[in-house]
Every structure is written in C-alpha cells, then in structure tokens.
C-alpha positions as CSV (number, residue, x, y, z in Angstrom):
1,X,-61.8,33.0,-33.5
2,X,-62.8,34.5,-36.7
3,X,-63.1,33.6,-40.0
4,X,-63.2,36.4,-43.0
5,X,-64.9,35.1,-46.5
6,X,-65.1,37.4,-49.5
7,X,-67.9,36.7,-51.7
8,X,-66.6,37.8,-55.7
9,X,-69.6,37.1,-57.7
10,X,-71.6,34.6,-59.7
11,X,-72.4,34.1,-63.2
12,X,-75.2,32.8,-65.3
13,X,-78.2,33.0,-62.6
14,X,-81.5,32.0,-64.2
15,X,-83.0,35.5,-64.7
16,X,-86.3,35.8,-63.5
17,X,-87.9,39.4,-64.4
18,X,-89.0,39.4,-67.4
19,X,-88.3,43.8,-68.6
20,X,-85.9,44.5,-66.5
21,X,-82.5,43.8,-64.7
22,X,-82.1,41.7,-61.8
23,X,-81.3,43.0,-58.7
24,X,-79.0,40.2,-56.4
25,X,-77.5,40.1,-53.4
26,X,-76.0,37.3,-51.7
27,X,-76.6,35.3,-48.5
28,X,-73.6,33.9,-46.4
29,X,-74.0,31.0,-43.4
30,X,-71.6,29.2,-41.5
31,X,-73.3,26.5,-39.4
32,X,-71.9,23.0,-37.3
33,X,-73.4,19.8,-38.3
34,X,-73.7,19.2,-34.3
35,X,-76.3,21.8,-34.1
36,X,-75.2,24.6,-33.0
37,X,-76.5,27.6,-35.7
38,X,-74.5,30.4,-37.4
39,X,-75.6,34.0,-38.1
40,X,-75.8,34.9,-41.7
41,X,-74.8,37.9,-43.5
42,X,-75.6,39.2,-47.0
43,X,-73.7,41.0,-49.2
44,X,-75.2,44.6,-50.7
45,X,-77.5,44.3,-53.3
46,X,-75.8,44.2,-57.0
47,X,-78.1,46.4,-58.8
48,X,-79.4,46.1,-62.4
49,X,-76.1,43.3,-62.7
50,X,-78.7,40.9,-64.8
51,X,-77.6,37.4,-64.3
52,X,-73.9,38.1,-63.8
53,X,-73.5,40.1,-60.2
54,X,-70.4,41.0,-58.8
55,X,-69.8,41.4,-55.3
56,X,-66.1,41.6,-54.0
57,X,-67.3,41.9,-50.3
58,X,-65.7,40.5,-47.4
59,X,-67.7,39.1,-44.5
60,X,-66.2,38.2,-40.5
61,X,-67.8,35.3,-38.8
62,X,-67.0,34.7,-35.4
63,X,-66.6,30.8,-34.9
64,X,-65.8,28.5,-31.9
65,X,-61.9,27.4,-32.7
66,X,-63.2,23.9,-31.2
67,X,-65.8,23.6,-34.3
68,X,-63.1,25.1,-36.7
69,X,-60.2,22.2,-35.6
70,X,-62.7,19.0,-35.8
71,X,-63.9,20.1,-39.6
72,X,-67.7,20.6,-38.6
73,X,-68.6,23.9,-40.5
74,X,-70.3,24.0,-43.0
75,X,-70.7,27.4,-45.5
C-alpha cells in the first residue's frame, strides 16, 4: 500500500543566520509505534525563502496496509 503526503510549507521559523536568507528543506517520516521503522524523505531545499519556505511537494511512502488499518503510524 502506499500513502502520498504533500508537504505545502511553513511559516514563521526562528531564523537562524544572522546576514543572510535561510535556506530550508523539510524532513518527512512515517514510523509504527510497534517498532518497525519508516524511511524518510525530504523535500528540495527552499532557497533564500527566509523564515517562510514553501514547498508544494508530494512524497510516496510505501506502508504495510496491516499498520495503516490498526492506526499505528505515526508522521
């Protein structure tokens, strides 16, 4: 089974460089709470997007259906 997220964008990070822009990317996880780890994915970087980065990018996870019917994923 697979599960596709897309990851908009965030605002009001706390912005750590002190002359220039931020550049931000995004890291995705889906993980059980019995154990069993996920893969993660990031998104591309955002660049010079300050504290305000905008992503609009879809992700694919492939997930056990058993995990996905018993509500044990976490993002």
């Amino acid at each position: 089974m697979s599960v596709e997220i897309t990851v908009i964008s965030t605002k009001d990070l706390k912005d750590v460089n002190l002359f220039t822009k931020m550049d931000v990317y995004a890291v995705v996880s889906i993980v059980s709470m019995i154990g069993q780890h996920g893969t993660a994915q990031r998104t591309p970087v955002d660049k010079d997007c300050g504290s305000n980065p905008k992503w609009n990018y879809s992700m694919k996870f492939n997930i056990e259906e058993t995990l996905a019917q018993s509500n044990c994923l976490y993002l």
